[in-house]
C-alpha positions in Angstrom: 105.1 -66.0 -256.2 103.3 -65.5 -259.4 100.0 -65.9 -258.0 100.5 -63.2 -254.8 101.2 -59.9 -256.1 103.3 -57.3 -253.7 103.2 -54.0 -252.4 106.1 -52.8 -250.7 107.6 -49.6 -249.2 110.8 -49.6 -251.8 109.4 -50.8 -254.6 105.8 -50.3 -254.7 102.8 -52.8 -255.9 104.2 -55.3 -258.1 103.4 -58.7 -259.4 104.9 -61.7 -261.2 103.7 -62.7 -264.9 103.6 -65.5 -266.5 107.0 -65.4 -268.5 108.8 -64.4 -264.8 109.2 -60.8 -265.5 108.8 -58.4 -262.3 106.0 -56.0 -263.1 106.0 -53.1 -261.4 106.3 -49.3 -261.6 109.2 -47.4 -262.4 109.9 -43.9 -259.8 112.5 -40.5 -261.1 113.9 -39.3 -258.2 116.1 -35.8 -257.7 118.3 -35.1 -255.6 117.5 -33.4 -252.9 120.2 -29.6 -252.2 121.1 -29.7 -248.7 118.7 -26.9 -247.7 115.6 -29.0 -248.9 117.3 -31.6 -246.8 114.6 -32.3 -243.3 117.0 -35.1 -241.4 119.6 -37.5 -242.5 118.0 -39.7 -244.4 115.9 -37.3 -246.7 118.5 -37.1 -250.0 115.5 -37.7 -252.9 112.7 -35.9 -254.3 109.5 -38.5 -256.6 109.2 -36.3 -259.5 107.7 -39.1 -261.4 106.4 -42.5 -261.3 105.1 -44.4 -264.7 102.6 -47.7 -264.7 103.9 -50.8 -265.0 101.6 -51.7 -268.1 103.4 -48.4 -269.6 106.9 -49.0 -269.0 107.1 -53.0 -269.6 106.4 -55.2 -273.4 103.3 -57.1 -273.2 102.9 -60.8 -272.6 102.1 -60.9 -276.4 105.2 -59.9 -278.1 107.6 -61.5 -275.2 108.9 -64.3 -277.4 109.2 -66.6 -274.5 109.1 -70.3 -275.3 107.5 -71.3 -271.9 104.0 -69.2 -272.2 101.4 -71.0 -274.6 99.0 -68.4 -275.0 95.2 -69.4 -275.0 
């Protein structure tokens, strides 16, 4: 899993590192009044989204025991 990274609809493109953290980006969502409402599935509004390298500690200061850097 570490080596294929993923894109999906829910969660958006994503990989695994080498310490076995999930890295991917992180979404704000509203929601939606019931005017702005188009069907009945449509209750949230993106208003943001943020990077995973933004949002996540880097490899360097993870303190894992199992990752020998180098």
């Amino acid at each position: 899993m570490k080596a294929m990274p993923t894109d999906d609809d829910a969660f958006g493109p994503a990989h695994i590192r080498r310490d076995g953290r999930y890295l991917g980006p992180a979404y704000l969502f509203r929601v939606k009044s019931p005017a702005e409402s188009k069907g009945p599935w449509d209750y949230c509004a993106l208003v943001d989204s943020l990077p995973a390298d933004a949002i996540w500690r880097p490899l360097s200061e993870g303190g894992c025991p199992l990752v020998k850097e180098g």
